[in-house]
Structures are given as structure tokens and as C-alpha cells.
VMD Tcl script that builds the backbone (N, CA, C; Angstrom):
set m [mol new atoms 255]
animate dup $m
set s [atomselect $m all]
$s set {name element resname resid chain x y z} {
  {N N UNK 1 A 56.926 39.179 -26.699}
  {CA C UNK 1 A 55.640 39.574 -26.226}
  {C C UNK 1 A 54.659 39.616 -27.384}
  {N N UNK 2 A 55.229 40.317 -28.606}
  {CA C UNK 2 A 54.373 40.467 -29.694}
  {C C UNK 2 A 53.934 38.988 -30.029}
  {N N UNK 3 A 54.462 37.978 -30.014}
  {CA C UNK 3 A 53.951 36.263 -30.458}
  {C C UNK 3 A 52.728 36.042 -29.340}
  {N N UNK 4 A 53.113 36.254 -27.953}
  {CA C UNK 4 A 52.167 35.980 -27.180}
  {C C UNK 4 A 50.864 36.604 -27.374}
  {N N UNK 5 A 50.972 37.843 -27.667}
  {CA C UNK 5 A 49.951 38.143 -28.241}
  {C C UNK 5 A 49.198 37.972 -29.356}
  {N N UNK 6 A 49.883 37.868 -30.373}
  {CA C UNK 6 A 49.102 36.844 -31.816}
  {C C UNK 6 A 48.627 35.719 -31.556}
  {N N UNK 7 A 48.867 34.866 -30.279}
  {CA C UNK 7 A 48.758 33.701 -30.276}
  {C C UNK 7 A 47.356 33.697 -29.262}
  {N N UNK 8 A 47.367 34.743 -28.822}
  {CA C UNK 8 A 45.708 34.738 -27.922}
  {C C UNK 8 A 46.156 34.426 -26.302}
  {N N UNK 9 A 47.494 34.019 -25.848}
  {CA C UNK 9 A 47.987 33.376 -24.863}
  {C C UNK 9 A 48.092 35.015 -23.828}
  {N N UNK 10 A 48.182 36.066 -24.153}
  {CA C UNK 10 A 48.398 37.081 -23.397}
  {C C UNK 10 A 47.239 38.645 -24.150}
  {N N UNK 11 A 46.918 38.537 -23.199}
  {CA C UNK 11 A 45.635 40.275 -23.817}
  {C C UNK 11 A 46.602 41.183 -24.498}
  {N N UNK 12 A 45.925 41.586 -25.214}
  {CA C UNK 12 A 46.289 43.054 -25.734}
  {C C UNK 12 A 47.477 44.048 -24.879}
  {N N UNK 13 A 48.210 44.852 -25.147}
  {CA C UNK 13 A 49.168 45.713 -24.333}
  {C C UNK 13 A 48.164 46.540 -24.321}
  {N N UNK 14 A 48.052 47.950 -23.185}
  {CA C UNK 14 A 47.677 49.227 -23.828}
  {C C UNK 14 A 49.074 49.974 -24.588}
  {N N UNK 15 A 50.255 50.064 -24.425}
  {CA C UNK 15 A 50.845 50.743 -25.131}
  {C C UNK 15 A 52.244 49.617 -24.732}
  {N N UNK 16 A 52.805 49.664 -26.099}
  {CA C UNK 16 A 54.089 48.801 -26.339}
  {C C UNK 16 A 55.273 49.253 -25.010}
  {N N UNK 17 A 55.271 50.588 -24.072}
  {CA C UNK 17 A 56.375 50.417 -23.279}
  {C C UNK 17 A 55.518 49.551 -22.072}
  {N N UNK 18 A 54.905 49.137 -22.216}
  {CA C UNK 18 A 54.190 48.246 -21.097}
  {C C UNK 18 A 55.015 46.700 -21.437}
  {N N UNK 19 A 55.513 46.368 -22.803}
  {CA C UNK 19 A 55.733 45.036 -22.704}
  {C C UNK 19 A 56.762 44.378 -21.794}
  {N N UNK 20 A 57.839 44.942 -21.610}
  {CA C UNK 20 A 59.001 44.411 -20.618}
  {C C UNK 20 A 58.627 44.287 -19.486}
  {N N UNK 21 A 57.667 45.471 -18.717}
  {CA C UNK 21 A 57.189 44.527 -17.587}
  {C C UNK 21 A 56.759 43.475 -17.702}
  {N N UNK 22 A 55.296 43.483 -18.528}
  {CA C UNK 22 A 54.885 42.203 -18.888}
  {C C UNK 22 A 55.127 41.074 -18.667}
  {N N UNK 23 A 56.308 41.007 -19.325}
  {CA C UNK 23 A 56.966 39.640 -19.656}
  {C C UNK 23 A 57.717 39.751 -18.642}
  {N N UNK 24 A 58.612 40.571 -18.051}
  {CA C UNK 24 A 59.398 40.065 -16.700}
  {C C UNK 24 A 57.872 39.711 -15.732}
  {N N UNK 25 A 56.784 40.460 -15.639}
  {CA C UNK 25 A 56.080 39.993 -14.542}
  {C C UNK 25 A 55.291 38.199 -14.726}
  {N N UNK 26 A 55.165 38.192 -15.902}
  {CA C UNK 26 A 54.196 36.939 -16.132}
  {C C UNK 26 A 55.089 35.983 -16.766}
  {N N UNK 27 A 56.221 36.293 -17.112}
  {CA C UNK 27 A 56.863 34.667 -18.323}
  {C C UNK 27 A 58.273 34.708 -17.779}
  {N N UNK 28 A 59.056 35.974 -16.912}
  {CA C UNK 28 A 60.650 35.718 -17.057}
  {C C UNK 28 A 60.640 34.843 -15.973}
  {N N UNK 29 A 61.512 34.286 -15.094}
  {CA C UNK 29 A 61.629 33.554 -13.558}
  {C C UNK 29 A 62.176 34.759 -12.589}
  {N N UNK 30 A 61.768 34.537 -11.599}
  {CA C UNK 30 A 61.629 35.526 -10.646}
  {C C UNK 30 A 63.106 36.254 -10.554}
  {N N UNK 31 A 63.889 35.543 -10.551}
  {CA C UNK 31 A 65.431 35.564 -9.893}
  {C C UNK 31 A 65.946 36.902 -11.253}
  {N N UNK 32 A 65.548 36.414 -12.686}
  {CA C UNK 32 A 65.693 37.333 -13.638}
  {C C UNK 32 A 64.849 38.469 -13.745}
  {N N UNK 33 A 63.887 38.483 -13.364}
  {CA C UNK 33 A 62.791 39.999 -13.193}
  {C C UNK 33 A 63.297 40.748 -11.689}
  {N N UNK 34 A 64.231 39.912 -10.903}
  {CA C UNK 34 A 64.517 40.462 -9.824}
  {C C UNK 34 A 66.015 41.184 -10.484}
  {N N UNK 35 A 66.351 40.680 -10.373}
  {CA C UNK 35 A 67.585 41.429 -11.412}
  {C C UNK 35 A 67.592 42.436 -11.954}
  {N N UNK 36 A 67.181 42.798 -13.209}
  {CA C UNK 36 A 66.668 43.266 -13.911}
  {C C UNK 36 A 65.914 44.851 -13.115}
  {N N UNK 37 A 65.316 44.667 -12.535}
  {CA C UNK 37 A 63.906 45.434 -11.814}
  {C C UNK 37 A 65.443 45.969 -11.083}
  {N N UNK 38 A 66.284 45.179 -10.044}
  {CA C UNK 38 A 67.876 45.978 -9.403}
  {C C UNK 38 A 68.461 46.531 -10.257}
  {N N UNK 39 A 69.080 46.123 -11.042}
  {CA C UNK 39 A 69.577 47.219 -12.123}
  {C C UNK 39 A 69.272 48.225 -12.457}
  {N N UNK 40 A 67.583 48.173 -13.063}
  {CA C UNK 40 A 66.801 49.497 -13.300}
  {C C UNK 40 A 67.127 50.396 -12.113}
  {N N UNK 41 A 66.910 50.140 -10.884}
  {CA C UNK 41 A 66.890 50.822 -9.617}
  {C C UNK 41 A 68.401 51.572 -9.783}
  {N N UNK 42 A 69.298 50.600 -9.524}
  {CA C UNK 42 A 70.603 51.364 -9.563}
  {C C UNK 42 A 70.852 52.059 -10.622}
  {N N UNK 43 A 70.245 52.232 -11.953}
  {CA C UNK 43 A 70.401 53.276 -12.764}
  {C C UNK 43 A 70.103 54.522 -12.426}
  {N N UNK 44 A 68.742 54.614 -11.737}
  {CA C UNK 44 A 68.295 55.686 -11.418}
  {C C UNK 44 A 68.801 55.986 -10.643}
  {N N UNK 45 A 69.611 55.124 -9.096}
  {CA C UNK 45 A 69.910 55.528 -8.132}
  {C C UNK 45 A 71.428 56.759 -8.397}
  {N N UNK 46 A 72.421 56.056 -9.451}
  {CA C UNK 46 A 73.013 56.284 -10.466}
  {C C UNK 46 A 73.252 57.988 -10.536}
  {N N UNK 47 A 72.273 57.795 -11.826}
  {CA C UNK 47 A 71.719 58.934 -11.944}
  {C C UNK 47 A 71.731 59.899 -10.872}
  {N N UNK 48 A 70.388 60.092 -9.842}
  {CA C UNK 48 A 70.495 60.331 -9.307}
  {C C UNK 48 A 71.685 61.210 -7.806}
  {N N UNK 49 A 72.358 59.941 -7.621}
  {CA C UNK 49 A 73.726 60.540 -7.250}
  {C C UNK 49 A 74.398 61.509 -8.066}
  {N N UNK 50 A 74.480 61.486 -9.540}
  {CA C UNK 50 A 75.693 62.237 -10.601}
  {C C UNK 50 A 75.061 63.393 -10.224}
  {N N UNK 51 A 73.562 63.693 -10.203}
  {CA C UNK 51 A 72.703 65.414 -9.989}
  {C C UNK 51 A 73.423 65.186 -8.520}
  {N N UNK 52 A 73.009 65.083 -7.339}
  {CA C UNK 52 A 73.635 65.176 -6.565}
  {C C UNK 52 A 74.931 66.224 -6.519}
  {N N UNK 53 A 75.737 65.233 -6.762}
  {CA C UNK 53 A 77.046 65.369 -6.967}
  {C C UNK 53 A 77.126 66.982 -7.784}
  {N N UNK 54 A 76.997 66.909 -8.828}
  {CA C UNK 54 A 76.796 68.198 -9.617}
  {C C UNK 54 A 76.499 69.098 -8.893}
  {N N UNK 55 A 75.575 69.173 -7.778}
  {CA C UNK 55 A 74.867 70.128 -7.135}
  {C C UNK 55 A 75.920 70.685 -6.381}
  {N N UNK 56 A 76.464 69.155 -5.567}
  {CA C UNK 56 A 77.280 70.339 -4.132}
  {C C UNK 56 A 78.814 70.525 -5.191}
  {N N UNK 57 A 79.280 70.501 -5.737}
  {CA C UNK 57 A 80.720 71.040 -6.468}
  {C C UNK 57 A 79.921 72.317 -6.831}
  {N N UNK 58 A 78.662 72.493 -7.523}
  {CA C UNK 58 A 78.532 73.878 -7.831}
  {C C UNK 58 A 78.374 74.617 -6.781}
  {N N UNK 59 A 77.633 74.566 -5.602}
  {CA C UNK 59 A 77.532 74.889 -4.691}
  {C C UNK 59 A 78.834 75.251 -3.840}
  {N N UNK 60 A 79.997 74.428 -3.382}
  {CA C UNK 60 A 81.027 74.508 -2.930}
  {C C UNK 60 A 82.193 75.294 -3.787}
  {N N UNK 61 A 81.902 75.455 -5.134}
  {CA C UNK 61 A 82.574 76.237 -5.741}
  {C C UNK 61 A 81.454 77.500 -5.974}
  {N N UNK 62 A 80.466 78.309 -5.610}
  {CA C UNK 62 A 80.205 78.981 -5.591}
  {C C UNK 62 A 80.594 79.664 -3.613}
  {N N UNK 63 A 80.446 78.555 -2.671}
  {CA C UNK 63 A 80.665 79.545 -1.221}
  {C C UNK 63 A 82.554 79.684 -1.650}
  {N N UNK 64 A 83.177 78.980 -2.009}
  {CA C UNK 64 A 84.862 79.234 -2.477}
  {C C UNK 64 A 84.592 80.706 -2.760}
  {N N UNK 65 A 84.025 80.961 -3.841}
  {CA C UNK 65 A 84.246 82.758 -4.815}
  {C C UNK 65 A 83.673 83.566 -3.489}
  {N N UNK 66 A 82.718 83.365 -3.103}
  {CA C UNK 66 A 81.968 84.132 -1.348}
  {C C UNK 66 A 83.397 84.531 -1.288}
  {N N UNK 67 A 83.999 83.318 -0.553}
  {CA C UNK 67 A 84.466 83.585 0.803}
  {C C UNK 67 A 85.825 84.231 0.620}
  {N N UNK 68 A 85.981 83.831 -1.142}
  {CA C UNK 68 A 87.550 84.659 -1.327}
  {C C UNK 68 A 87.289 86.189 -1.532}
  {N N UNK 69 A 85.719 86.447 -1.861}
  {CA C UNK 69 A 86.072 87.763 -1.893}
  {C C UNK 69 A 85.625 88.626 -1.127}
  {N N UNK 70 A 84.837 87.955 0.208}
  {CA C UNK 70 A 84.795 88.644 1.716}
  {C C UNK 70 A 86.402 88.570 1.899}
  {N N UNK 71 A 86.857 87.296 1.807}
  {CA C UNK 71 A 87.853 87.757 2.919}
  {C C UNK 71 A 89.273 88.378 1.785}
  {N N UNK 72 A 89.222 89.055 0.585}
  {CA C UNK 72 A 89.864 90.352 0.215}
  {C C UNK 72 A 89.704 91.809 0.367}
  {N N UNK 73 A 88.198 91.397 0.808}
  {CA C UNK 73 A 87.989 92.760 1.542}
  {C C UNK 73 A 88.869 93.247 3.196}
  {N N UNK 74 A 89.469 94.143 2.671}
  {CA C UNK 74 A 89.630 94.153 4.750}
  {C C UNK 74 A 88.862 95.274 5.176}
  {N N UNK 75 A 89.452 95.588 6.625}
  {CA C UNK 75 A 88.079 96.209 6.805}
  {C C UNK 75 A 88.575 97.787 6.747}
  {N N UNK 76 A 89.787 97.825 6.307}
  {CA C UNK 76 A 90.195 99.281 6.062}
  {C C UNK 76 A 89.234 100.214 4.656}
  {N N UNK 77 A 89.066 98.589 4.207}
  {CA C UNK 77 A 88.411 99.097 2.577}
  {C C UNK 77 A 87.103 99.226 2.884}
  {N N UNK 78 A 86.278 98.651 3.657}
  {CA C UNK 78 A 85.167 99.188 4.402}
  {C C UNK 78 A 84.382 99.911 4.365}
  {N N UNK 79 A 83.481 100.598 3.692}
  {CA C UNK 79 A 82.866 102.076 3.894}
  {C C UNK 79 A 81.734 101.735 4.371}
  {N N UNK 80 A 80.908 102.915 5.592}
  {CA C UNK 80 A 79.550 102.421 5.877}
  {C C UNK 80 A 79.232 104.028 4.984}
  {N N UNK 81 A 77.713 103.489 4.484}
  {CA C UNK 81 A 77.319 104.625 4.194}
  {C C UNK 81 A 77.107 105.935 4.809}
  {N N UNK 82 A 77.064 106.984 4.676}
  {CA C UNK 82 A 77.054 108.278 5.262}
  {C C UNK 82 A 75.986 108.976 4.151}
  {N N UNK 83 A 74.678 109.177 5.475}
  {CA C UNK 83 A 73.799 110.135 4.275}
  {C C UNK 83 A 73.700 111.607 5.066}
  {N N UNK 84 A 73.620 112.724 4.012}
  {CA C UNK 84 A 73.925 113.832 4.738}
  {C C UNK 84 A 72.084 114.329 4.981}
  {N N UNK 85 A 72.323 115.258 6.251}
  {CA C UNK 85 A 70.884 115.801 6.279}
  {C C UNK 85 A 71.407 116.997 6.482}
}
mol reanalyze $m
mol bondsrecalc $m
mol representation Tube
mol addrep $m
């Protein structure tokens, strides 16, 4: 990208992470900017899933601790409060 630009053949960038589009949009062939542009996607999608994922194990291992320690309670152990008047 930087040649194309010395050479007068392509304007100015505003900022250098602009160049890879660039050049996939105006110089790569479609089939390779299509690519490319999928990949990016499935990274994020990626990504994405791993938070996911992270979420419900914490989640499912937090209702686990719930439910083991409702159900060690029985109901003999029980107390309702009692306020005196």
C-alpha cells in the first residue's frame, strides 16, 4: 500500500490501520478479499462463542453450589423467624 501511495496511484490513508482494507477493497481479487473478510468474521465469531461458553459453565457451576446447598438443607433444619411482642 505504502508504494501505491508514493507512486500517486492511490490517495493518502487517513490512518495506516485503514490500509488492509484498502488494498483488499481496490487491488486484491474478489475471491481473496472474500476470504479474508470470512476469516476475520469467524475470528470474531470465534471469539465470541469462547465468552459465551465461559458464561454458561460459570453460570451452571454457580446454580450446581445453589442447588447443593438448598437441597442440604432439610427442612428439620429450618427455622422461621419468631419475633417476640
Amino acid at each position: 500500500m505504502r508504494a501505491l501511495v508514493l507512486q500517486g496511484t492511490h490517495p493518502e490513508l487517513e490512518t495506516a490501520d485503514a490500509a488492509a482494507p484498502e488494498f483488499l477493497q481496490y487491488y486484491a481479487h474478489p475471491i481473496l478479499a472474500g476470504t479474508v473478510f470470512a476469516g476475520l468474521l469467524a475470528a470474531i465469531m470465534s471469539t465470541a462463542d469462547s465468552f459465551l461458553n465461559i458464561l454458561s459453565v460459570s453460570s451452571f457451576s454457580n446454580a450446581r453450589t445453589l442447588v447443593s446447598t438448598c437441597s442440604s438443607l432439610s427442612a428439620g433444619n429450618l427455622q422461621a423467624p419468631v419475633s417476640s411482642m
